[in-house]
N, CA, C and O atoms as a MOPAC input file, in Angstrom:
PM7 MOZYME 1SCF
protein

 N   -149.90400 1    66.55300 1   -77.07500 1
 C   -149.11100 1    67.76800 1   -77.07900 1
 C   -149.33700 1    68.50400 1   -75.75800 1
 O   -150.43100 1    68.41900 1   -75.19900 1
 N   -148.43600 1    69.15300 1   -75.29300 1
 C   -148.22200 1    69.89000 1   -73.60500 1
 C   -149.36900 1    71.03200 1   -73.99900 1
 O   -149.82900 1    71.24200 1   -75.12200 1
 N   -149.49300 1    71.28600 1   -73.53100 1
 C   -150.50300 1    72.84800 1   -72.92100 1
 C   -149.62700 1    73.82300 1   -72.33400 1
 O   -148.70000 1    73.57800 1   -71.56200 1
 N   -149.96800 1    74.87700 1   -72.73100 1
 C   -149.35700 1    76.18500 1   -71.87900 1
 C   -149.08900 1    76.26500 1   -70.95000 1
 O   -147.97300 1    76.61700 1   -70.56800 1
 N   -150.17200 1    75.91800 1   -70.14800 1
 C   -149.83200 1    75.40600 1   -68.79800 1
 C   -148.89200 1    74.18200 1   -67.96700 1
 O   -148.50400 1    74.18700 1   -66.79900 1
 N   -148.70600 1    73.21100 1   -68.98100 1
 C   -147.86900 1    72.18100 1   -68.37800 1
 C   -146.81100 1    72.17000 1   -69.04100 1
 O   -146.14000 1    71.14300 1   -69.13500 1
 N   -146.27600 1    73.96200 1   -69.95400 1
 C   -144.36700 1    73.99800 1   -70.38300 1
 C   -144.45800 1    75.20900 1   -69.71500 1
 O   -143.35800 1    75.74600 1   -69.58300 1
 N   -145.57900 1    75.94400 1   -69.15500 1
 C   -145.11200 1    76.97200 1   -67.53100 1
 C   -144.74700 1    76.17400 1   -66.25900 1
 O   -143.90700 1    76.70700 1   -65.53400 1
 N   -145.28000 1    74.89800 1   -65.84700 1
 C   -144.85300 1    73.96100 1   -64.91300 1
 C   -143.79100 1    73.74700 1   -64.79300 1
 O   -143.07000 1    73.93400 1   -63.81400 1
 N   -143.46900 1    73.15500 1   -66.17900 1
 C   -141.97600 1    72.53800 1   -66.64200 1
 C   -141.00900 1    73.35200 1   -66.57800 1
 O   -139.83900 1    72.99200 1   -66.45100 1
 N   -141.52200 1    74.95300 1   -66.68600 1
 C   -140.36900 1    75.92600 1   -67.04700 1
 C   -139.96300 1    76.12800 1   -68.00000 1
 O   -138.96300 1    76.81300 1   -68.21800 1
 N   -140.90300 1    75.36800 1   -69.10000 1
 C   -140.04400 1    75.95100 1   -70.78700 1
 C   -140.57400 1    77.36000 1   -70.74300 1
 O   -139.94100 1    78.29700 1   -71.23000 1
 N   -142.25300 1    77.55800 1   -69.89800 1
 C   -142.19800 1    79.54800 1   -70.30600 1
 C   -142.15000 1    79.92600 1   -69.01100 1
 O   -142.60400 1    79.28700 1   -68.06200 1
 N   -141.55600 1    81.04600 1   -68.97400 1
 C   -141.63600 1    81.71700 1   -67.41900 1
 C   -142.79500 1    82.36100 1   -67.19400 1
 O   -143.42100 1    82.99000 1   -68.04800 1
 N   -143.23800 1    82.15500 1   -65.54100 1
 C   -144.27000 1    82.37800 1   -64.65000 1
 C   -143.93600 1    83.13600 1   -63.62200 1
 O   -142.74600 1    83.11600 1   -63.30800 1
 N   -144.77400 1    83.90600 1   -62.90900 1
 C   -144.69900 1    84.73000 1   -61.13600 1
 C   -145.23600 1    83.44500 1   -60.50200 1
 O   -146.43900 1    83.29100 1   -60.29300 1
 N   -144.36600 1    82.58200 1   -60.22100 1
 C   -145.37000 1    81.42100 1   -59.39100 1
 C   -145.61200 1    81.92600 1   -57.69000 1
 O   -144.65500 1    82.15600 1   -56.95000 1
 N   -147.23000 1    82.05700 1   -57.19700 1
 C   -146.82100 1    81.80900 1   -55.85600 1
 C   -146.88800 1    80.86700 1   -54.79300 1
 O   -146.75900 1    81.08300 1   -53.58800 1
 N   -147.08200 1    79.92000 1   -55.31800 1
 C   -147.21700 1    78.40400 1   -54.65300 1
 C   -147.05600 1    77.20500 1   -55.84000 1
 O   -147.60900 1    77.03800 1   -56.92600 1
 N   -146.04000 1    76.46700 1   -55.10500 1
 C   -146.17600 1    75.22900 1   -55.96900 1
 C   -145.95400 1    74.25000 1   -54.88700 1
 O   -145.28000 1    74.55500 1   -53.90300 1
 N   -146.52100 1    73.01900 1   -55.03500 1
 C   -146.22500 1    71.86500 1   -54.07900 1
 C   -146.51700 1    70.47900 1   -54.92600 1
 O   -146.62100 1    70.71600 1   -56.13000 1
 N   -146.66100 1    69.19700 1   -54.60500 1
 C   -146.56400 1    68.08300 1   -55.81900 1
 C   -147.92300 1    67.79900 1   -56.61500 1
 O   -148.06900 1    66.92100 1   -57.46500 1
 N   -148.85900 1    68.68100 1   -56.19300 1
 C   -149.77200 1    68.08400 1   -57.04000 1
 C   -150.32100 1    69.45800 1   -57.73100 1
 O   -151.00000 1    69.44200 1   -58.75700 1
 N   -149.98000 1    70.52900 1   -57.11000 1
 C   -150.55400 1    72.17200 1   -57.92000 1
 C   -149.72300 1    72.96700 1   -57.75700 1
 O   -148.63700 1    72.98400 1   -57.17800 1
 N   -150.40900 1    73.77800 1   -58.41700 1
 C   -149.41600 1    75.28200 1   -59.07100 1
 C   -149.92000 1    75.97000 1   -58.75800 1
 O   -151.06100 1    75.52900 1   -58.61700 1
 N   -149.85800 1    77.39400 1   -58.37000 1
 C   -150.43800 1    78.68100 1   -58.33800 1
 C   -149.44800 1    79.82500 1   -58.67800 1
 O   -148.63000 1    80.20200 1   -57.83900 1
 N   -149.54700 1    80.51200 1   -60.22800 1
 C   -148.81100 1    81.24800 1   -60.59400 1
 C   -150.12200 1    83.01900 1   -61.11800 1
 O   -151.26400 1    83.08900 1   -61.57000 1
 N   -149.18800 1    83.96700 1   -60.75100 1
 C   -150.17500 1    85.40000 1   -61.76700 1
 C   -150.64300 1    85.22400 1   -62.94300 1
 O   -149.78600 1    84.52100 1   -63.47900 1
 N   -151.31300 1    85.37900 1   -63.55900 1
 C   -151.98900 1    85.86500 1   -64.67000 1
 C   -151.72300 1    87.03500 1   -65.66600 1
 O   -151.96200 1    88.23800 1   -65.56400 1
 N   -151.24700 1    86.42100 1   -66.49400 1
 C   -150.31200 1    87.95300 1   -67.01100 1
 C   -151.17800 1    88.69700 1   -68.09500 1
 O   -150.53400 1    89.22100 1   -69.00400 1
 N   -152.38200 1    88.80300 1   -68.12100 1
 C   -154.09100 1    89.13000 1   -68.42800 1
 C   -154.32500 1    89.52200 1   -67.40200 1
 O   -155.51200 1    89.77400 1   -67.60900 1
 N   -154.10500 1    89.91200 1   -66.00400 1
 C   -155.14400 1    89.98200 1   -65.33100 1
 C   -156.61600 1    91.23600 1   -65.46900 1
 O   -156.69300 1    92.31000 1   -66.06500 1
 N   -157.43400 1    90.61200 1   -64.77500 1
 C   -158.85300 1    91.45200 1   -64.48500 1
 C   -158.15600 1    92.22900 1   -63.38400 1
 O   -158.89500 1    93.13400 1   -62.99700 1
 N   -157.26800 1    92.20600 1   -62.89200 1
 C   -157.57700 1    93.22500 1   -61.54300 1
 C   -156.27600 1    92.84400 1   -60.70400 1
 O   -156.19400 1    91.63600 1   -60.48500 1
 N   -155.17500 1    93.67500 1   -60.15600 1
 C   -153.76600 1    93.14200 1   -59.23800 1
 C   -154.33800 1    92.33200 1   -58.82000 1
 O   -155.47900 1    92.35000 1   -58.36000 1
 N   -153.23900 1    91.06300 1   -58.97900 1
 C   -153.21700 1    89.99000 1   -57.97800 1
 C   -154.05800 1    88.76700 1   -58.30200 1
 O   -154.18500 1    87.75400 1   -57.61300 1
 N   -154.68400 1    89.08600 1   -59.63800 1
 C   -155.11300 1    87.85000 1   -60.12200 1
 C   -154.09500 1    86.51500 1   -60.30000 1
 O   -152.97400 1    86.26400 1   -60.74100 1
 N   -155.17300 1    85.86500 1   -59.69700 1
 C   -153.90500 1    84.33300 1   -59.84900 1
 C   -154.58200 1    83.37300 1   -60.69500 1
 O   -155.61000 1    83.71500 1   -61.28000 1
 N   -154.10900 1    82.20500 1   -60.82000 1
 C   -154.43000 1    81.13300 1   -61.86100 1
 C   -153.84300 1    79.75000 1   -60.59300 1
 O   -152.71000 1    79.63900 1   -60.12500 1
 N   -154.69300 1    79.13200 1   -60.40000 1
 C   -154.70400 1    77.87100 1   -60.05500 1
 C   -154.67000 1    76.36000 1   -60.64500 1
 O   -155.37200 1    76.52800 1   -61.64200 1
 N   -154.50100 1    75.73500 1   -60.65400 1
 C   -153.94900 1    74.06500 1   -61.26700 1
 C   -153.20600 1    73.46500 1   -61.05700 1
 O   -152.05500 1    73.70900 1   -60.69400 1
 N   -154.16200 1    71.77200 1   -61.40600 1
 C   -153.40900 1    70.78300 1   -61.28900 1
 C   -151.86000 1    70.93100 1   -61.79800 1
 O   -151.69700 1    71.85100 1   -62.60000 1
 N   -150.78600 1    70.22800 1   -61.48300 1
 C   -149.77500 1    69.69400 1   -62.45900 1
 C   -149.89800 1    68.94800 1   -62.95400 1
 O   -149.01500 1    68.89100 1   -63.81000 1
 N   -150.87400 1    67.75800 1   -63.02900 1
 C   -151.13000 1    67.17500 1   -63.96500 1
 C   -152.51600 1    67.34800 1   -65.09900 1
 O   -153.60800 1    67.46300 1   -64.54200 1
 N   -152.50900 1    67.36800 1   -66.44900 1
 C   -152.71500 1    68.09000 1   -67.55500 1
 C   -154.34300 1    67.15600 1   -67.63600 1
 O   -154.54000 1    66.03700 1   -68.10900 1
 N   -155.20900 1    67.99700 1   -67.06400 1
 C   -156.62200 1    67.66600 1   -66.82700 1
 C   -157.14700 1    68.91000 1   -67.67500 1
 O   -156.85700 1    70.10500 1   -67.63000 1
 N   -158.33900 1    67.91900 1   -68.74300 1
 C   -158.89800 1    69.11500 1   -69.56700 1
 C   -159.93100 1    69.62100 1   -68.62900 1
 O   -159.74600 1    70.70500 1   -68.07600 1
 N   -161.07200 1    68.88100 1   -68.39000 1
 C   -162.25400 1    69.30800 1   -67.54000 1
 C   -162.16300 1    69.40100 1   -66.23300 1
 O   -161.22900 1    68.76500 1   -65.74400 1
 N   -163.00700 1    70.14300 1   -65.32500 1
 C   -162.71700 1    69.87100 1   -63.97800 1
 C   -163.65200 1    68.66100 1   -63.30600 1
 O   -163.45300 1    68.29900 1   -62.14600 1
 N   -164.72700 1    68.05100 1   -64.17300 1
 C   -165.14400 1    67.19100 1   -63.71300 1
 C   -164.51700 1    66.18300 1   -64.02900 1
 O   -165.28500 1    65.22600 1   -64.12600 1
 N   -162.74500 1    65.74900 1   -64.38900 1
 C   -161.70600 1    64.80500 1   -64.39000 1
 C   -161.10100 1    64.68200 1   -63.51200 1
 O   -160.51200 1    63.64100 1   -63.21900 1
 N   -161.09500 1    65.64500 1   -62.91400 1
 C   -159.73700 1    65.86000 1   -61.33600 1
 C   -160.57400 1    64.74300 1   -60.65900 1
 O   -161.78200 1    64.54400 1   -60.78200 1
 N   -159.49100 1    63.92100 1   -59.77100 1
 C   -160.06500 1    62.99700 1   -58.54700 1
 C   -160.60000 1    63.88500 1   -57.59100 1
 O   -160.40100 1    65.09700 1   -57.66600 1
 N   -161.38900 1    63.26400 1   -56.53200 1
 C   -161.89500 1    63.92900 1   -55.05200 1
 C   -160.50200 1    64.77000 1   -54.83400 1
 O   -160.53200 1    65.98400 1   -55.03600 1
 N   -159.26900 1    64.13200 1   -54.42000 1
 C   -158.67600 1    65.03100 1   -53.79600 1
 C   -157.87200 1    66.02700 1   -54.51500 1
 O   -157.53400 1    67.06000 1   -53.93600 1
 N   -157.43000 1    65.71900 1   -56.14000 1
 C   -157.48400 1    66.78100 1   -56.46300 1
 C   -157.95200 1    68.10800 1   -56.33100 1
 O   -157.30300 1    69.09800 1   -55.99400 1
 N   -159.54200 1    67.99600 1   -56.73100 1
 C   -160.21800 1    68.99500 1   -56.84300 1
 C   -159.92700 1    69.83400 1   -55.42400 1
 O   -159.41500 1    70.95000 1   -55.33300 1
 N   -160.42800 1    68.92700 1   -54.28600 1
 C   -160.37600 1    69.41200 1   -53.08400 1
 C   -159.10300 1    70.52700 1   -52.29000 1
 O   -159.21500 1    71.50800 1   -51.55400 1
 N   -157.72200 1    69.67600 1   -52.97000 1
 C   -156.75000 1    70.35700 1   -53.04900 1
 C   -156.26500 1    71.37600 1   -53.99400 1
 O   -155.12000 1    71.82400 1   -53.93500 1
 N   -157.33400 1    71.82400 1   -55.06200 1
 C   -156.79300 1    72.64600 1   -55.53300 1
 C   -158.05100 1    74.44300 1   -55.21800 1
 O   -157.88300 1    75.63400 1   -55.47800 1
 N   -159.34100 1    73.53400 1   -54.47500 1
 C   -160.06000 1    74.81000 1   -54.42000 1
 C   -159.21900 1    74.89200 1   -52.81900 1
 O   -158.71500 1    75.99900 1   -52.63100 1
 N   -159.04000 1    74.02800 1   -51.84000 1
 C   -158.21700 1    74.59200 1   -50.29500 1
 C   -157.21500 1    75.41300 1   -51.12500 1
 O   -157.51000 1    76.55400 1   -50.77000 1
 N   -156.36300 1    75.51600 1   -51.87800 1
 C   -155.19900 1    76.18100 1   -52.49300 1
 C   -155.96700 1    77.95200 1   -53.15200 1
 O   -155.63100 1    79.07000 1   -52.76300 1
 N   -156.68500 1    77.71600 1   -53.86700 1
 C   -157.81400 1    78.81200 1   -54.09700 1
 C   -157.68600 1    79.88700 1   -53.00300 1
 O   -157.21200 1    81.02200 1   -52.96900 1
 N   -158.36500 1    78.98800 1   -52.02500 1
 C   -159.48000 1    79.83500 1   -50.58600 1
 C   -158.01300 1    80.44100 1   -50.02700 1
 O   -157.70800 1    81.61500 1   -49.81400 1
 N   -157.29100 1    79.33100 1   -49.88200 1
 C   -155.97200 1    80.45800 1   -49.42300 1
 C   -155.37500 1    81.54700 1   -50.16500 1
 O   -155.11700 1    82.60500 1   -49.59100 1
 N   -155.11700 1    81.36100 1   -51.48500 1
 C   -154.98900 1    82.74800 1   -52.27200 1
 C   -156.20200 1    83.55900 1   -51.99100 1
 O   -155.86300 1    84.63200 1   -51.49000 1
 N   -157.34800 1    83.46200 1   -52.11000 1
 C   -158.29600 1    84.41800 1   -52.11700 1
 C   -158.22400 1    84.96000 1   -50.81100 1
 O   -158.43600 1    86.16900 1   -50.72000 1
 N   -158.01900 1    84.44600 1   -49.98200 1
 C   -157.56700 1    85.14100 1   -48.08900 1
 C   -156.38800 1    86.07700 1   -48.07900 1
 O   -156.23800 1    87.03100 1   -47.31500 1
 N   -155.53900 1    85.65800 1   -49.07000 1
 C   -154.21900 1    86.41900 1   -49.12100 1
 C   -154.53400 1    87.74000 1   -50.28900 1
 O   -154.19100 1    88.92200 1   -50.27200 1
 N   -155.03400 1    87.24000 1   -50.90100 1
 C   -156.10700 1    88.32500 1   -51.89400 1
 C   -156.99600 1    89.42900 1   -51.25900 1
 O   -157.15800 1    90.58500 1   -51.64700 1
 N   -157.30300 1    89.06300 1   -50.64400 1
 C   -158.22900 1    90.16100 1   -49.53200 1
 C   -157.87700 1    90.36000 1   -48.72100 1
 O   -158.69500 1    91.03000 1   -48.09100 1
 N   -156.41100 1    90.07200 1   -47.81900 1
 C   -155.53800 1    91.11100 1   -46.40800 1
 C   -154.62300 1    91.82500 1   -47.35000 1
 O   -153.96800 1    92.63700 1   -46.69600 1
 N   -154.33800 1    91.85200 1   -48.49700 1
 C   -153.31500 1    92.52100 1   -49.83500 1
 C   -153.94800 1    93.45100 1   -50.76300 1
 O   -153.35400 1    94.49900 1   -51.01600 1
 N   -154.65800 1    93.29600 1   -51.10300 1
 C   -155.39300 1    94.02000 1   -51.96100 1
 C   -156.92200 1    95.15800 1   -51.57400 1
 O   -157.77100 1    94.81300 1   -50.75200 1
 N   -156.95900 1    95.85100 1   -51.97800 1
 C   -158.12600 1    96.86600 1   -51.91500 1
 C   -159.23500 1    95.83700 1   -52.80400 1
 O   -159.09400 1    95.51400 1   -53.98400 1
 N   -160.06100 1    95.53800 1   -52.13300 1
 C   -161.10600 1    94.78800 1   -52.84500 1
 C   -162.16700 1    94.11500 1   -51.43200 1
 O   -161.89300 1    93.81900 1   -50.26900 1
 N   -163.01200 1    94.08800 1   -51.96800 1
 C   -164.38800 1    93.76500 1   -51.12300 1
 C   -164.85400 1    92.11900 1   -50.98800 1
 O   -165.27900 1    91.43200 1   -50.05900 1
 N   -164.48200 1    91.82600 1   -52.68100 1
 C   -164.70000 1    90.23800 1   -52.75600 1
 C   -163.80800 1    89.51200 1   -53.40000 1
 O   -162.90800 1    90.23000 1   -53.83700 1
 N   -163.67100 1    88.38300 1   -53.64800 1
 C   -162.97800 1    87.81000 1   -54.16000 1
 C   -163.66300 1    86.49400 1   -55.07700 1
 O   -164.35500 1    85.53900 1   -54.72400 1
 N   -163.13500 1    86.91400 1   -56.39100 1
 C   -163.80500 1    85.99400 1   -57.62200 1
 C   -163.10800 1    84.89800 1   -57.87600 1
 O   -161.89000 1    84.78700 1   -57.73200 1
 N   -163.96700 1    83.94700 1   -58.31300 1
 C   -163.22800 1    82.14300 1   -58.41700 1
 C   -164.41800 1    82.03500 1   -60.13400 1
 O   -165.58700 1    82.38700 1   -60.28600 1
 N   -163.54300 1    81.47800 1   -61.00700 1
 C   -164.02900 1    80.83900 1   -62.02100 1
 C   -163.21200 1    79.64100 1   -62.63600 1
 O   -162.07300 1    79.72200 1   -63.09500 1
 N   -163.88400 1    78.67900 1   -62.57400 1
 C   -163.24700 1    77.36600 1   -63.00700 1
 C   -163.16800 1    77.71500 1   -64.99500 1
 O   -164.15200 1    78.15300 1   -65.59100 1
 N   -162.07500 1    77.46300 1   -65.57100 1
 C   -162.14200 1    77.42900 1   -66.44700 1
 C   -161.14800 1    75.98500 1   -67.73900 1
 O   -160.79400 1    74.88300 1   -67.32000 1
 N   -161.03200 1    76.24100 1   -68.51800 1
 C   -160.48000 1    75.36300 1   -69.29500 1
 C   -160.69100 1    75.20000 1   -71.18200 1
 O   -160.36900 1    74.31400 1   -71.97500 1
 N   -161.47800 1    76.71600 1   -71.35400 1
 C   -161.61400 1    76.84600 1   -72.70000 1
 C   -160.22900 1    77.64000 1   -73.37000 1
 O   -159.78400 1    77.05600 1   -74.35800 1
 N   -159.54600 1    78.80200 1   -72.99200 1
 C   -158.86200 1    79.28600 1   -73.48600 1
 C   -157.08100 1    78.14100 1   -73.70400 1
 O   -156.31800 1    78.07200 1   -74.66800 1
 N   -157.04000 1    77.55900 1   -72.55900 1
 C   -156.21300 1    76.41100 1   -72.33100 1
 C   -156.79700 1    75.17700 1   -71.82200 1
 O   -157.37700 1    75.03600 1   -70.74500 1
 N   -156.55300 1    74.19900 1   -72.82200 1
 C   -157.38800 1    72.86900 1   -71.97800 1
 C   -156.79000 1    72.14000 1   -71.04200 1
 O   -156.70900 1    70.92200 1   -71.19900 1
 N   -156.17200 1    72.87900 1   -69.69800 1
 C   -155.95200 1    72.43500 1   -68.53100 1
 C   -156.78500 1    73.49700 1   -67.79600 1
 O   -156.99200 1    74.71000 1   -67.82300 1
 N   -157.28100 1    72.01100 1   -66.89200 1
 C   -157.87900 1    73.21800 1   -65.62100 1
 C   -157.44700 1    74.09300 1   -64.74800 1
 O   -156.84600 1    73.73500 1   -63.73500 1
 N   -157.71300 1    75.41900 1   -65.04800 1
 C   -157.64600 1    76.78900 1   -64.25900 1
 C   -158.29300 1    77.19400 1   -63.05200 1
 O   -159.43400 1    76.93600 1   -63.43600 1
 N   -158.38700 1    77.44400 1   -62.38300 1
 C   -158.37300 1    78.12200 1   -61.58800 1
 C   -158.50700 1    79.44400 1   -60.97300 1
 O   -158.05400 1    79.57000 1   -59.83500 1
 N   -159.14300 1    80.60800 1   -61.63200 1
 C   -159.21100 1    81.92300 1   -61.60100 1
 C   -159.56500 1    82.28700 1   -60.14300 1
 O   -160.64600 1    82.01300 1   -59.62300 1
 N   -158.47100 1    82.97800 1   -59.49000 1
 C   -158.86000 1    83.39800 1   -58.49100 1
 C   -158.51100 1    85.37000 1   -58.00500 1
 O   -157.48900 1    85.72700 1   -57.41800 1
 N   -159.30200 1    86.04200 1   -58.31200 1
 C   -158.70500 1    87.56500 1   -58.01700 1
 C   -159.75600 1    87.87900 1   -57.15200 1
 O   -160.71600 1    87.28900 1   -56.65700 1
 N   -159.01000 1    89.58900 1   -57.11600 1
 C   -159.77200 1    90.69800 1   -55.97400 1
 C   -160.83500 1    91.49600 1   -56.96100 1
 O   -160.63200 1    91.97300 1   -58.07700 1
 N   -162.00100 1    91.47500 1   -56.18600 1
 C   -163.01300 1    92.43600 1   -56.70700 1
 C   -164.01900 1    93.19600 1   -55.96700 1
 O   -164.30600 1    93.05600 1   -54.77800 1
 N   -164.50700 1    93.99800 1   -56.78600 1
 C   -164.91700 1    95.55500 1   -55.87900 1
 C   -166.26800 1    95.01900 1   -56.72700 1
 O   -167.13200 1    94.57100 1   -55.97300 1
 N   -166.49600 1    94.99500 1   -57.68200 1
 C   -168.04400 1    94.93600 1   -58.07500 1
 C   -168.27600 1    94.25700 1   -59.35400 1
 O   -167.37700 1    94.08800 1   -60.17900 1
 N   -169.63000 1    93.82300 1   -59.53200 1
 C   -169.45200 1    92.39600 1   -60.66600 1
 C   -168.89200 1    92.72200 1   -61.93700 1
 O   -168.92800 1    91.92100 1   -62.87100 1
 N   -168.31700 1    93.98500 1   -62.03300 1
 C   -167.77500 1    94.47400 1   -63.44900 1
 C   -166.70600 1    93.88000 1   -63.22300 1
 O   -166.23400 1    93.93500 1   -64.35900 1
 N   -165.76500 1    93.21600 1   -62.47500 1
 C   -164.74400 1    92.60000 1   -62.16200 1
 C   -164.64100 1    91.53500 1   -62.48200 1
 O   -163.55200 1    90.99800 1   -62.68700 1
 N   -166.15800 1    90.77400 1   -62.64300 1
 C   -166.34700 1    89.32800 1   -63.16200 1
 C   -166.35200 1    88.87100 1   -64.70400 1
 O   -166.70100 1    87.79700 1   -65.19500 1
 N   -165.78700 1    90.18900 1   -65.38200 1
 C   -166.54000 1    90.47500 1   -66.91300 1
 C   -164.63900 1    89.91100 1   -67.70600 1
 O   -163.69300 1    90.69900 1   -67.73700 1
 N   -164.57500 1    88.63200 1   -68.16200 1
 C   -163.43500 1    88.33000 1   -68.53100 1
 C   -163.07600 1    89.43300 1   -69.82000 1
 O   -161.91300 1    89.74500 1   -70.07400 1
 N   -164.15800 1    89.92400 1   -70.52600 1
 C   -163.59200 1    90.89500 1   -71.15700 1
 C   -162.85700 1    92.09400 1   -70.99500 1
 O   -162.41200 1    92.93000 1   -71.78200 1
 N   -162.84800 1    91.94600 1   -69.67700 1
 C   -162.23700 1    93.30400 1   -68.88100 1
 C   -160.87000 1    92.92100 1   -68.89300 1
 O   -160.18400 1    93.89300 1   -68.57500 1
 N   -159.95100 1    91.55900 1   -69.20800 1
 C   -158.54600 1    91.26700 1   -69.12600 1
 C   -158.06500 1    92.29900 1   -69.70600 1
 O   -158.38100 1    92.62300 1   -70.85100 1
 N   -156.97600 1    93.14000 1   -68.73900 1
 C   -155.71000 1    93.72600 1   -69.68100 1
 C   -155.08000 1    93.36400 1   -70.24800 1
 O   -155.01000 1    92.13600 1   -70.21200 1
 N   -154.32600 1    93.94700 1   -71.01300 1
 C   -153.12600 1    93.12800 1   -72.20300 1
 C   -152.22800 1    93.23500 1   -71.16600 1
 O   -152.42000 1    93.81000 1   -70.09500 1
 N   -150.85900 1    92.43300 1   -71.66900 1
 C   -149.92800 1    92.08800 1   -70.62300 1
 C   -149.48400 1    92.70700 1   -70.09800 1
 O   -148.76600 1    93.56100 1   -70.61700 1
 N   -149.64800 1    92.62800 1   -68.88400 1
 C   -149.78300 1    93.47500 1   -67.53200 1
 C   -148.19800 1    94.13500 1   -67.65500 1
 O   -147.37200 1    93.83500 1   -68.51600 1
 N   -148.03100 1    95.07800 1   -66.58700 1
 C   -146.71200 1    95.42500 1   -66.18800 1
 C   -145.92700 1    94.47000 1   -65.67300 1
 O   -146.37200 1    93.94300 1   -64.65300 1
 N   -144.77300 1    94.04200 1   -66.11300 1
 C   -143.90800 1    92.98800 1   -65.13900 1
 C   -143.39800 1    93.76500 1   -64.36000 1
 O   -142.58000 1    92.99600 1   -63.85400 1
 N   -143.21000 1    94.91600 1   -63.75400 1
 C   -142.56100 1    95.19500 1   -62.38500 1
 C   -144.21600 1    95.12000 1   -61.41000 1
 O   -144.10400 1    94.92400 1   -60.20000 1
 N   -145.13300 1    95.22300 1   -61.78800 1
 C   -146.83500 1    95.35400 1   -61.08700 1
 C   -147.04100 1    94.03300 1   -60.96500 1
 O   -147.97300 1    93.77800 1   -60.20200 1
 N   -146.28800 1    92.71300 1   -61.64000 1
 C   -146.27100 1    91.54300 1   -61.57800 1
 C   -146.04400 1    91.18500 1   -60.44700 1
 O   -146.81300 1    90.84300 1   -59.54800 1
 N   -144.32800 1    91.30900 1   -60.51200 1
 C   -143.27300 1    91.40500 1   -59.58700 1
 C   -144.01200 1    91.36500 1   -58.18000 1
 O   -144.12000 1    90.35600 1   -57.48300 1
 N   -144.54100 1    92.72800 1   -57.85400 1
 C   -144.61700 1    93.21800 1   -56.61000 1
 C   -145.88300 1    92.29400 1   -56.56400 1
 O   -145.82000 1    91.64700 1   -55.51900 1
 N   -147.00300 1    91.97200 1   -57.27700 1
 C   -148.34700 1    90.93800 1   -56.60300 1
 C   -147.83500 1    89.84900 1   -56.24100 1
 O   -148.29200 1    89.21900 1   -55.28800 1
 N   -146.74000 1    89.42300 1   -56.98500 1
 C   -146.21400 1    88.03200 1   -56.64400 1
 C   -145.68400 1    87.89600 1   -55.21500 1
 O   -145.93100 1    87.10300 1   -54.30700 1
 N   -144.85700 1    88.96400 1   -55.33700 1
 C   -143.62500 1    89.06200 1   -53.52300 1
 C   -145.46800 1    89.15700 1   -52.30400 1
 O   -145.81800 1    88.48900 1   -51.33200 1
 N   -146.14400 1    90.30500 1   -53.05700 1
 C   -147.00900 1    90.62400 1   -52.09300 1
 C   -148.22000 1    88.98800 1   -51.67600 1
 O   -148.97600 1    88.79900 1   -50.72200 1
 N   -147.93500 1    88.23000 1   -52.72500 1
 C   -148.95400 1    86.85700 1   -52.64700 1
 C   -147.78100 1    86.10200 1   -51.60400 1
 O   -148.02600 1    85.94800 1   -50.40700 1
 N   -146.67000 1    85.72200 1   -52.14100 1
 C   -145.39800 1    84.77500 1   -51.78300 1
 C   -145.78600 1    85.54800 1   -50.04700 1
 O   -146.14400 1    84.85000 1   -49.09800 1
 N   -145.70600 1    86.23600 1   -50.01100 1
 C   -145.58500 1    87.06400 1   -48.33200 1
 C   -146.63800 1    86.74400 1   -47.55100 1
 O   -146.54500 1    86.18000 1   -46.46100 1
 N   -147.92500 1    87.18600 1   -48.22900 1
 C   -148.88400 1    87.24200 1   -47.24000 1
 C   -149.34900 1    85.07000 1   -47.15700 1
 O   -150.00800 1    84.53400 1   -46.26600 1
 N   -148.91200 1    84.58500 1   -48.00500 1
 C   -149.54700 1    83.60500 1   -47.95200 1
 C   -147.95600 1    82.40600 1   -46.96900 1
 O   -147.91800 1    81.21200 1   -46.67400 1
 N   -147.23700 1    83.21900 1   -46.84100 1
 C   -146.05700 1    82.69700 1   -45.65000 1
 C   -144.98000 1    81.56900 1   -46.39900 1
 O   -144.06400 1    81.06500 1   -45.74900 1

């Protein structure tokens, strides 16, 4: 059976995507911890991250480091947080946002679904800064 993540790929649910190319995705987080949280992954439907090949993986944390660069010339924030995940959806994620201090790291801190016009604008503001 598909994962959430691979009928947002497909387009059966709609996403703020701001990068896609043939092997990953990078779309918002509509939970986020903090503007401009993104979500990273394969397109193809990997439960663990110790499944991804070498260049998977490789290509999906280079994909990361560039959101998190575009994350920090965009956003008011000091650092920028990465958590590999795959419990809430068993495809591998990618958590990549802006943060000011480790209370930022606290997944209990997710908002409920964010504003879609506050969406909107992280997305244009990711799609932009990342060219």
């Amino acid at each position: 059976m598909a994962t959430l993540f691979t009928k947002i790929i497909g387009g059966e649910i709609p996403a703020r995507f701001i990068h896609q190319d043939e092997t990953a995705v990078a779309f918002l987080d509509v939970t986020p911890i903090t503007d401009g949280h993104a979500l990273v992954l394969p397109r193809r439907e990997v439960s663990h991250w110790l499944d991804l090949t070498q260049d998977e993986l490789h290509h999906l944390m280079d994909l990361a480091q560039r959101i998190g660069q575009a994350q920090k010339a965009s956003f008011d924030c000091d650092r920028i947080g990465l958590l590999i995940q795959g419990y809430e959806v068993p495809h591998v994620h990618i958590h990549v946002w802006p943060t000011k201090s480790t209370e930022d790291f606290r997944m209990d801190r997710r908002r409920g679904n964010a504003d879609p016009a506050a969406l909107d604008e992280a997305a244009q503001t990711l799609r932009t800064a990342l060219g």
